[in-house]
C-alpha positions in Angstrom: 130.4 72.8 15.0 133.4 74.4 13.6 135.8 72.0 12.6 138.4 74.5 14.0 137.4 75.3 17.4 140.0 77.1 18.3 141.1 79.1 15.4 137.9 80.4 15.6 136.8 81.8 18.8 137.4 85.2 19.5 140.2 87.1 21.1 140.0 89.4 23.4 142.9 92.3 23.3 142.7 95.3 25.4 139.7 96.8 24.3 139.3 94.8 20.8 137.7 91.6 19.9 139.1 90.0 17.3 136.8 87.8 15.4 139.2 84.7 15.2 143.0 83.8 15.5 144.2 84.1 12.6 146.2 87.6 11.9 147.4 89.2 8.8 151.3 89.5 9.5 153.0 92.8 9.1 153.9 93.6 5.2 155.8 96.2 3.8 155.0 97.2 0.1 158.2 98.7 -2.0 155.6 100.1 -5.0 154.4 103.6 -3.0 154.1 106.6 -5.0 157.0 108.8 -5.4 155.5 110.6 -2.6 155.6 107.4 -0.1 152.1 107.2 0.4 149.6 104.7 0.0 148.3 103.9 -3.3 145.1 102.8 -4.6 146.4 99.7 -5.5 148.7 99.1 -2.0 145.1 99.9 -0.1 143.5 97.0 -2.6 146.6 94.8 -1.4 145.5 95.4 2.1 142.0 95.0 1.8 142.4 91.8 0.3 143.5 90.2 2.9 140.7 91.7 5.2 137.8 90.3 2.3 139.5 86.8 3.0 138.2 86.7 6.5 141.2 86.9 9.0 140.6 88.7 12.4 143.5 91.6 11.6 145.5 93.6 8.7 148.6 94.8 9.9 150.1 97.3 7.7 153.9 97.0 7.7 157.0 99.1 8.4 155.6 102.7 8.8 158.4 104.7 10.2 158.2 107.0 13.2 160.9 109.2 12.6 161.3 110.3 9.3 165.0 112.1 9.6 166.4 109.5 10.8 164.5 106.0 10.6 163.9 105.4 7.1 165.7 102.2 6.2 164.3 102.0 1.9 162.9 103.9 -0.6 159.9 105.2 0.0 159.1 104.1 3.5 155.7 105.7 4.8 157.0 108.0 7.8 154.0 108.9 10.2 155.9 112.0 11.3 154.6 113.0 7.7 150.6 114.3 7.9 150.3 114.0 4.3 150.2 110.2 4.5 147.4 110.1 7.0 144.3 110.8 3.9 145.9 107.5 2.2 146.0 105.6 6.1 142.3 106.6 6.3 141.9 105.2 3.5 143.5 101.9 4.0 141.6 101.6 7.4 138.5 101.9 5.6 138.9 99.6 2.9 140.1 97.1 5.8 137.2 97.7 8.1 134.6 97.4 5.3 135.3 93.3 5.5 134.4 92.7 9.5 138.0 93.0 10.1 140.7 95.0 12.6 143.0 97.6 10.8 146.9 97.6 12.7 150.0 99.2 11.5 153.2 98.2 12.2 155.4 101.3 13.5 159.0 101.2 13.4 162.7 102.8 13.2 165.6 101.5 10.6 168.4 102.6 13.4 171.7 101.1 12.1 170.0 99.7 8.9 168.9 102.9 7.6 171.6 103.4 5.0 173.1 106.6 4.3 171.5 107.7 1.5 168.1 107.6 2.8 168.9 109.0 6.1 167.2 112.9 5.6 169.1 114.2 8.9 172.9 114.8 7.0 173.2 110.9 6.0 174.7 109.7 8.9 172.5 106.3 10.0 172.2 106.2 14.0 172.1 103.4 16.3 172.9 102.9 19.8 176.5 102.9 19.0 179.2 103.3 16.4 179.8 100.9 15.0 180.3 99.3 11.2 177.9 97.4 9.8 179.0 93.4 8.0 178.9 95.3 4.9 180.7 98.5 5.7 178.0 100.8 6.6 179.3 103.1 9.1 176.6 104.0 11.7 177.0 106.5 14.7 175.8 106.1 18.1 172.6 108.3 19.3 173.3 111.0 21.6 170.6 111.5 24.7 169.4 114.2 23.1 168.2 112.5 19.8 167.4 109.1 22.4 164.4 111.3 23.6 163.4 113.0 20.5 163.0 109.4 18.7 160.9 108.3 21.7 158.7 111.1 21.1 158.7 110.7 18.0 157.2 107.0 18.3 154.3 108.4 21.3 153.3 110.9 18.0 153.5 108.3 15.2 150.9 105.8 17.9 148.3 109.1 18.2 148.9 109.3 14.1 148.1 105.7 13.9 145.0 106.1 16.4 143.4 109.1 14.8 143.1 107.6 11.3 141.5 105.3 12.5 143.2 102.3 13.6 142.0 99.5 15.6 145.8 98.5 16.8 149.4 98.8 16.5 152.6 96.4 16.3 155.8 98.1 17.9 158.8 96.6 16.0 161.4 95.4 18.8 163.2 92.5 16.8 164.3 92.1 13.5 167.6 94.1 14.1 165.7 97.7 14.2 166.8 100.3 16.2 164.7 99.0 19.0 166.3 95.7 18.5 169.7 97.2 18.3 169.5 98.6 21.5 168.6 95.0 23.1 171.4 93.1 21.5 175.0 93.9 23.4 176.6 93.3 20.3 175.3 96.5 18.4 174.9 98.4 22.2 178.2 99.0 23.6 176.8 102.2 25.5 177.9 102.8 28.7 175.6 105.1 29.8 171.9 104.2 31.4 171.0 102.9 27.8 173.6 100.2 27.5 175.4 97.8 29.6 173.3 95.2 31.8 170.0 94.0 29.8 168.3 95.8 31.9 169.7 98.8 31.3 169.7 97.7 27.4 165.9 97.5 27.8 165.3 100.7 28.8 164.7 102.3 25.9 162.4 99.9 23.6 160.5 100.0 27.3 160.2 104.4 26.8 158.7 103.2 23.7 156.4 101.3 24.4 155.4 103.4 27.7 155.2 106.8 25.6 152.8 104.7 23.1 150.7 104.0 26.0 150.3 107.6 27.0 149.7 108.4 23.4 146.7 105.8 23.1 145.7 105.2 26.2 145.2 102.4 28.2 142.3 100.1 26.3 144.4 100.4 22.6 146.1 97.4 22.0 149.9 97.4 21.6 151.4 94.5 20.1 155.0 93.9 20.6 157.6 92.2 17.8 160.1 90.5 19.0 163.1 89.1 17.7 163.1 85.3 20.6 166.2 84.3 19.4 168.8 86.8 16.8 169.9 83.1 15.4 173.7 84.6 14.2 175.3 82.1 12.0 178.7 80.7 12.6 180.2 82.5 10.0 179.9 85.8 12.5 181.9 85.2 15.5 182.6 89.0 15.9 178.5 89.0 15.7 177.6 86.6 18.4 173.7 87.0 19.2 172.2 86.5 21.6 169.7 83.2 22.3 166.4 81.8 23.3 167.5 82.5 27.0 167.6 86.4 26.5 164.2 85.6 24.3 162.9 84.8 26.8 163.6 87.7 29.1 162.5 90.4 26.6 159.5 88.3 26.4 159.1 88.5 30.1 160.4 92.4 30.5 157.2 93.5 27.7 154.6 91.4 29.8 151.7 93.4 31.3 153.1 96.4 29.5 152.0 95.1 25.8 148.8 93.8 24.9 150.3 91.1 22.7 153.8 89.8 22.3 154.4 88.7 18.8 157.4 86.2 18.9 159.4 86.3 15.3 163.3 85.4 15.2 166.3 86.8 13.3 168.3 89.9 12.9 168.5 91.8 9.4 172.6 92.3 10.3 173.4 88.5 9.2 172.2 86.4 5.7 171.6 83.8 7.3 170.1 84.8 10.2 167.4 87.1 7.7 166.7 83.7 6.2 164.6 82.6 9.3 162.8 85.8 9.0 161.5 85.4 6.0 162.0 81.3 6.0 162.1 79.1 2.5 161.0 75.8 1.7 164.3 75.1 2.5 163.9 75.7 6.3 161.2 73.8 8.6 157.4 74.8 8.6 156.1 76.9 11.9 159.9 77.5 12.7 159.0 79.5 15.4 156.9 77.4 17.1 158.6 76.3 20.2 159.4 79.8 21.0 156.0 80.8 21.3 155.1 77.7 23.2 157.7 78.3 26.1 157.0 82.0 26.1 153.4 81.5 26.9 154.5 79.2 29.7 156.2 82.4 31.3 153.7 85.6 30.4 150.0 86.3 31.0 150.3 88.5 28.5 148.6 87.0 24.7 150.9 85.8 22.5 150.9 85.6 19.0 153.4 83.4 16.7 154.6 84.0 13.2 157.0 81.7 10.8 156.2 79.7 8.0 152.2 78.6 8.9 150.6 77.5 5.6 148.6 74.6 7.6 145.2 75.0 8.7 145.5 71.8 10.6 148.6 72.4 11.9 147.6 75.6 13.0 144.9 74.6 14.6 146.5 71.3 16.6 149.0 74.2 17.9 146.6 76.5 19.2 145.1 73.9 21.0 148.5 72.0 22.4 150.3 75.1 23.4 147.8 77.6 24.5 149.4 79.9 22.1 146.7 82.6 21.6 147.0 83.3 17.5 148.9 82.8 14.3 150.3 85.4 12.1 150.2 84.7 8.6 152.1 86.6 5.7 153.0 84.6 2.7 150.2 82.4 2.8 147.7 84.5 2.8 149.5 86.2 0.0 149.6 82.7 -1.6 145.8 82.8 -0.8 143.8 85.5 0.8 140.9 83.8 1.6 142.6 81.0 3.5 140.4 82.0 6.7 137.3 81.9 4.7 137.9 78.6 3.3 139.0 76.7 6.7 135.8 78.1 7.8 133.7 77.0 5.3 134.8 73.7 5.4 137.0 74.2 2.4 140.6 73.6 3.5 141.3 71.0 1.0 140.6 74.1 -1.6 143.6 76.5 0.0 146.3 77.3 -2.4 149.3 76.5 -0.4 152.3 79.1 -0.2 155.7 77.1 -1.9 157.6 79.1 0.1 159.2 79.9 -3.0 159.8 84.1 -2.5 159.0 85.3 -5.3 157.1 87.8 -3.1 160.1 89.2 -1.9 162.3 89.1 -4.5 160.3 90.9 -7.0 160.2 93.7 -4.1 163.9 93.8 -4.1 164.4 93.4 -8.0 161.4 95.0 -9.4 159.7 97.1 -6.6 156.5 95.1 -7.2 155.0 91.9 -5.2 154.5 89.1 -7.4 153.1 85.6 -6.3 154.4 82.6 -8.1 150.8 80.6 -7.0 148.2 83.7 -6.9 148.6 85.4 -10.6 146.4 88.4 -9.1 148.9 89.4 -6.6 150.1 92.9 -7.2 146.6 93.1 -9.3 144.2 93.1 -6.8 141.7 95.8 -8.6 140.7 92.2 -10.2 139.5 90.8 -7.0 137.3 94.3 -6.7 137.1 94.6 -10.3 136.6 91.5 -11.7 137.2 91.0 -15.6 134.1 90.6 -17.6 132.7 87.2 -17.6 132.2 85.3 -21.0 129.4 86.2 -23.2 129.4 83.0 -25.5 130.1 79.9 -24.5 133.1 77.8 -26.7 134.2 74.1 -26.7 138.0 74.4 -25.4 140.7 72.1 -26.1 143.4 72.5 -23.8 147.1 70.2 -24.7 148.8 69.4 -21.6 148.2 68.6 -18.4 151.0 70.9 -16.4 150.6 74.1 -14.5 149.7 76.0 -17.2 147.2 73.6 -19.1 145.4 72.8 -15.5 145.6 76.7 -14.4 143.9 77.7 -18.2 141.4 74.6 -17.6 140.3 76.3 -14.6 139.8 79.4 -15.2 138.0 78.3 -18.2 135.6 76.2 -17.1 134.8 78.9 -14.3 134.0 81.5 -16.8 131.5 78.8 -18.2 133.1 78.1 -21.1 133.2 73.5 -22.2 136.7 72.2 -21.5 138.6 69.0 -22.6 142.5 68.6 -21.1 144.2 66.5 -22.8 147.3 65.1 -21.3 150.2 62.6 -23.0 151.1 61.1 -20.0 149.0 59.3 -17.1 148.9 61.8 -14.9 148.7 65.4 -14.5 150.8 67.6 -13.2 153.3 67.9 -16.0 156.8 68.8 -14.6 156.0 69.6 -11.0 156.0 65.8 -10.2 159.8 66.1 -10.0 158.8 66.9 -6.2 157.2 64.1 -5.2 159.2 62.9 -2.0 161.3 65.8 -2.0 160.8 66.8 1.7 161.7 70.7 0.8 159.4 71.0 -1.6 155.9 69.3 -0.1 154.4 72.8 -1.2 155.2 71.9 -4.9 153.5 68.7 -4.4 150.3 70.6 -2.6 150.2 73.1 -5.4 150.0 70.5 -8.2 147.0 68.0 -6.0 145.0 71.4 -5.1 145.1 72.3 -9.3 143.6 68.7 -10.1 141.0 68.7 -7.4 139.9 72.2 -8.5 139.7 71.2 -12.2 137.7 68.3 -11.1 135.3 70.3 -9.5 134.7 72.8 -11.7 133.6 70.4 -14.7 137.2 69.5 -16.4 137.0 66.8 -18.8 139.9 65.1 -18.8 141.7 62.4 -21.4 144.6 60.7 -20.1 147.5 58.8 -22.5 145.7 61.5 -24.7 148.1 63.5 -27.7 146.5 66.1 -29.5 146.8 66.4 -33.0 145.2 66.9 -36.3 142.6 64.2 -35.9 141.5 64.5 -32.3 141.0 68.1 -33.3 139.0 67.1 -36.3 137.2 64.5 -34.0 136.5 67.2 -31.4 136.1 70.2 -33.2 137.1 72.9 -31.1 136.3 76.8 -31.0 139.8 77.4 -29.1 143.4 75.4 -28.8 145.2 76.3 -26.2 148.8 74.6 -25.8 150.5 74.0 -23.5 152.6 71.3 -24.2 156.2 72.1 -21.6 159.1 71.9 -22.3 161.6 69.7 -23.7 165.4 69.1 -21.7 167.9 71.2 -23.3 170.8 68.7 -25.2 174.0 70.5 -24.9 177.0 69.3 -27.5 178.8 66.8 -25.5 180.0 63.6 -26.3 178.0 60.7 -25.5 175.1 62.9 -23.7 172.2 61.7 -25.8 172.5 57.9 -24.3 169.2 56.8 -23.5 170.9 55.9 -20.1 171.3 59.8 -19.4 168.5 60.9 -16.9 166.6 64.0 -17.9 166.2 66.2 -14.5 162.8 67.0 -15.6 161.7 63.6 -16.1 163.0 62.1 -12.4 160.4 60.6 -9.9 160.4 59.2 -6.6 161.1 55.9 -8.3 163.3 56.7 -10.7 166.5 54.7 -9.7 169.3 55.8 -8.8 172.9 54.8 -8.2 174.8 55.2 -5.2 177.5 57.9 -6.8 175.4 60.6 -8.5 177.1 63.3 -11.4 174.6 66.2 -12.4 175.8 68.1 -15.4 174.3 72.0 -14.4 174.0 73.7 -11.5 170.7 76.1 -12.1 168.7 75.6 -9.4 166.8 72.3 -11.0 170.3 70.5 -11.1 171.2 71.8 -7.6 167.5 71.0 -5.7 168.2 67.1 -7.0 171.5 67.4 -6.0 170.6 68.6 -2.3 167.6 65.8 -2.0 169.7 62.8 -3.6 172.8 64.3 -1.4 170.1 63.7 1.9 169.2 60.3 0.6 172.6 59.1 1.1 173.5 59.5 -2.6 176.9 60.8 -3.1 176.4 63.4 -5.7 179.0 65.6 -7.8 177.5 68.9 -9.7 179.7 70.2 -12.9 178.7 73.9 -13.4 179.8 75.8 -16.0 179.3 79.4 -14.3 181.0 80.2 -11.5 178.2 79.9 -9.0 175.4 78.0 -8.7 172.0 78.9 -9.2 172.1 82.1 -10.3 168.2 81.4 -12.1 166.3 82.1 -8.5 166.0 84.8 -6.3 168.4 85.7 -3.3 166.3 84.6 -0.5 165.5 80.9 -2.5 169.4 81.0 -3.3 170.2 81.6 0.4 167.9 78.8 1.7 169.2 76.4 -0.7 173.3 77.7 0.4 172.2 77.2 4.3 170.5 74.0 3.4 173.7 72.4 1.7 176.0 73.5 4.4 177.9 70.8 6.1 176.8 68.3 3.4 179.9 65.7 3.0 178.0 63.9 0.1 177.5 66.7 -2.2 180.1 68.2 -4.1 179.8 71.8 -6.3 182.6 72.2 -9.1 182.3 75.5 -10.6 183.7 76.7 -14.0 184.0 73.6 -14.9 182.8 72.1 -18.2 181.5 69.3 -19.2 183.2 67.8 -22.4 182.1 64.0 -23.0 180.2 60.8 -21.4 182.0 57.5 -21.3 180.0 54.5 -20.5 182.3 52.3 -18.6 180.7 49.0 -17.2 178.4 49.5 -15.7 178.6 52.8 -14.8 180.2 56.3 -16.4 182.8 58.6 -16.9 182.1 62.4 -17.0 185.4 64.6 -18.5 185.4 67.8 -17.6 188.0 70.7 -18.2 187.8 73.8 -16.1 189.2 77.2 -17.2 193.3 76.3 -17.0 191.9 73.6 -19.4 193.3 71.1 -17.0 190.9 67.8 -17.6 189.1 65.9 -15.0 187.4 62.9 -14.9 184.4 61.8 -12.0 182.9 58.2 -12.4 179.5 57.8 -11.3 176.7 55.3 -11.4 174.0 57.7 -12.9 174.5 60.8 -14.8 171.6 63.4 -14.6 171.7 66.4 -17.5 170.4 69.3 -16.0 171.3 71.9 -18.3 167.6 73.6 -18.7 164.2 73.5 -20.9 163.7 74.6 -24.3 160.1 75.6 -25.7 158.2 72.3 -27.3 158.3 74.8 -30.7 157.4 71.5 -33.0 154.6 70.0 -31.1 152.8 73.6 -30.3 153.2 74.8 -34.1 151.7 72.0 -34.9 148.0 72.3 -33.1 148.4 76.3 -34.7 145.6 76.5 -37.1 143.4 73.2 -36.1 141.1 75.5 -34.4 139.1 79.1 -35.6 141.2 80.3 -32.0 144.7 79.6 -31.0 146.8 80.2 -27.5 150.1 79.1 -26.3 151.7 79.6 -23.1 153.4 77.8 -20.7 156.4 76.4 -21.4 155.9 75.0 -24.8 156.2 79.2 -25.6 159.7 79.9 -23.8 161.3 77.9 -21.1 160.0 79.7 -17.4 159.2 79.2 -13.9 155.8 78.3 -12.6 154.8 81.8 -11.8 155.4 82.3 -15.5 153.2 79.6 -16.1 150.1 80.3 -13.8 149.8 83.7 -14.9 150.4 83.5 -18.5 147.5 80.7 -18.5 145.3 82.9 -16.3 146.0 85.9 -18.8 145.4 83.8 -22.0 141.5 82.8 -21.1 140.7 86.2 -20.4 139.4 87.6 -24.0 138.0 84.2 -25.0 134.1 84.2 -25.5 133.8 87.9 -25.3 133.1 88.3 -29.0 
């Protein structure tokens, strides 16, 4: 008997099955060729997910008007027929796992920015109107209304004829669909604006001249944006809530095949921040939505938002009636999630951190990187897999962190003998500094799921264990690898180096700490303990040098962690401020600090935490180079990094040992 009934019986949609309840949410990819097709490697990306067993691949954010709807660079438009040999291609690689090929159609509207608007640069939306950040757009007149409905009947048959088993109509999210819902962005006075219903009408021509395109047994799926969740900071942008949610909910029932209930509008930070949520925000934050929607529709409904839980996922399916989960991160985190949790594996899933690294290497770099999965963005390794090793070699791996347990892995899985060695009692290395941190319970997941997997592929480990000259001599190793951290970064201020100066990297659960907290940095280390010890009750002062804080993570981490602090009376942020000397004073401290008028100023505290960065462990990684015939470092004993570095510079490093 499956131990997830319900995730695991099929659905029924229109006329497709769908072998379980577990969806592949709608991404977009930024790394199309200059041509803004698919590429071999975004159809690999895609297929992925449908070799890891979940019931549907939803390819995202394929435009139905190319003119006027294109919102990036490179954004697939199906008005274009030279995309479809790629989309047949995509469809096959997804339906050669068991699994339903979808594509997510959709129209920038207002967020199409000038210069990728083809039709003389001018971004339409319901209305004129100017955009938070300046971006003039210009209302649609009827006669363009009508050609963009057409438009999205022609992109549905595109869709259908290559192949596809389904698609997602994007009505939320602050698209042009969207825009024309919310009476903030519709001011039309016409029959397309006014009363909701009126605002409804044409997301409903949508969706009506999609059903005429496909016909009556193709399922439609229907995005929608349950509540636009406007931040405060807005009041000339006030969204609308839950109560209108619901309505759109109700106004798309019987018409759609499945309503997928998301939140958020693009227009506002922090309102984008619950789309795409971070570890900062609550797990299945769109949870309750769903639930109450499937209260008021016969229509199946499907719920997206932060699911990484098997368990979870499964006690909601069965509590609310919901009909399916979309997943997006996590099975970037881990493809084969389904698999797994059907197997009986669940304890094996690599969790999602909720990190975004996904995202913001699309908006920095173009590419998708995963901080957990190093094959993300090289999927040809899945299909392709690197050649196995052809000799077998005793490896000797120093440290005990996410890059030593990541390079003991992958080790012992390509056969090779493997002894980790770590200087502490326990594993984990650095990553323990989330233990009890509420926000990051992925961290924590990441670090248990490395040690059970290392376990069971055949690690040896040694605890309270240093390597050096004579355990090498003793073992005898074919290959070293190190990776031996990091060690805190000292900066020249007076009185810093007191042994009574916490290390950030070296804080637990039960480390104490005083009742009024200083934390000299605020990267995003300093400013994570600050925010937990700040929730504790701990009133905590950050002195940061730069002029904002955390400037070391990506925008959509920084975001969650802004949103997170707001309204927090016990932690204080003093920027360009330096830190110039620590007094001990009783039985507590002084911190002096000048700030850039070289006016001094002076915070007492009971505990002072440095959190001014790692440096490479140069002294202790040079010194295992040479003790064995092979040699590897990575991690952070090579250059201070974040895990992502670490996981895939470990993964990388094992890859040419034992092939000669």
């Amino acid at each position: 008997m499956d131990r997830y009934p319900h995730i695991f019986t099929p659905l029924k949609v229109a006329g497709l099955t769908l072998k379980n309840r577990l969806l592949s949410a709608p991404t977009s990819l930024a790394e199309l060729s200059p041509e803004s097709r698919l590429t071999p490697e975004n159809i690999l990306y895609y297929r992925l997910r449908a070799a890891g067993g979940c019931c549907a691949v939803i390819i995202g954010d394929a435009i139905a008007h190319g003119d006027t709807g294109i919102a990036h660079p490179r954004q697939a438009a199906l008005d274009d027929h030279d995309l479809v040999p790629s989309l047949v291609q995509a469809v096959d690689a997804i339906h050669a796992h068991d699994c339903a090929a979808g594509i997510q159609i959709d129209h920038g509207g207002g967020l199409a920015e000038s210069g990728f608007v083809k039709r003389d640069g001018r971004p339409r939306g319901p209305s004129d109107y100017v955009q938070p950040w300046g971006e003039q757009v210009y209302g649609l007149s009827l006669d363009e209304i009508y050609e963009i409905v057409e438009a999205f009947g022609n992109a549905a048959m595109v869709a259908k004829s290559s192949g596809f088993d389904m698609i997602q109509l994007h009505s939320g999210h602050g698209w042009l669909l969207h825009q024309f819902i919310s009476p903030v962005t519709n001011t039309r006075t016409d029959d397309f604006g006014g009363s909701f219903e009126k605002r409804m009408r044409f997301p409903l021509m949508v969706l009506e001249r999609m059903r005429q395109a496909v016909g009556k047994n193709f399922p439609i799926e229907v995005r929608i944006s349950a509540d636009e969740r406007i931040s405060d900071e807005m009041p000339e942008y006030s969204g609308y809530g839950f109560e209108t949610g619901l309505r759109i909910a109700e106004m798309y029932d019987g018409k759609a095949d499945l309503i997928h209930v998301s939140v958020g509008n693009n227009n506002d930070w922090e309102s984008a921040m619950f789309m795409i949520s971070s570890c900062f925000t609550d797990y299945e934050l769109n949870a309750a939505y769903a639930a109450e929607i499937k209260k008021h529709v016969k229509t199946p409904v499907t719920c997206v938002g932060a699911w990484t839980d098997v368990e979870r996922i499964e006690r909601f399916l069965e509590q609310t009636e919901v009909d399916a989960v979309s997943l997006g991160r996590a099975l970037v985190a881990d493809p084969f999630l389904p698999k797994k949790a059907r197997a009986g594996h669940a304890s094996d899933i690599t969790n999602c951190l909720r990190c975004n690294e996904c995202v913001g290497s699309m908006y920095t770099t173009r590419t998708i990187r995963c901080t957990v999965n190093p094959l993300i963005g090289r999927e040809r390794e899945y299909f392709n897999p690197l050649p196995q090793a052809l000799k077998k070699k005793k490896i000797l791996i120093a440290g005990g962190g996410p890059a030593g347990l990541t390079a003991a892995i992958e080790s012992a899985g390509r056969g090779h003998d493997v002894i980790l060695c770590e200087q502490k009692n326990e594993l984990g290395g650095t990553l323990h500094y989330a233990d009890g941190v509420d926000f990051k319970e992925g961290v924590e997941r990441l670090y248990s799921t490395l040690i059970r997997r290392a376990e069971s592929v055949g690690v040896s480990v040694m605890l309270g264990i240093k390597v050096d000259a004579r355990l090498a001599e003793e073992i005898k190793p074919d290959v070293i690898i190190a990776a031996v951290g990091g060690l805190p970064v000292i900066p020249p201020i007076s009185g810093i180096d007191s042994p009574e100066v916490l290390k950030s990297a070296h804080i637990r659960k039960e480390t104490p700490i005083g009742d009024n907290v200083v934390i000299i940095g605020g990267g995003l280390a300093g400013m994570e303990i600050a925010l937990h010890l700040s929730e504790e009750s701990h009133k905590v002062t950050v002195i940061e040098m730069l002029d904002e804080i955390a400037p070391d993570t990506n925008p959509l981490h920084r975001s969650g962690l802004l949103w997170r602090m707001k309204g927090n009376e016990n932690l204080k942020v003093e920027t360009c401020m330096r830190c110039v000397s620590v007094e001990k004073t009783g039985r507590g401290f002084t911190i002096n600090a000048i700030d850039t008028s070289r006016a001094t100023h002076a915070f007492p505290s009971d505990t002072v935490i440095l959190a001014a960065g790692l440096k490479a462990n140069t002294e202790q990684a040079e010194a295992l180079r040479g003790l064995a015939p092979e040699y590897y470092l990575i991690g952070d004993g090579k250059k201070a990094r974040k895990i992502i570095d670490a996981i895939t510079e470990a993964y990388d490093a094992v890859v040419d040992i034992g092939l000669l």
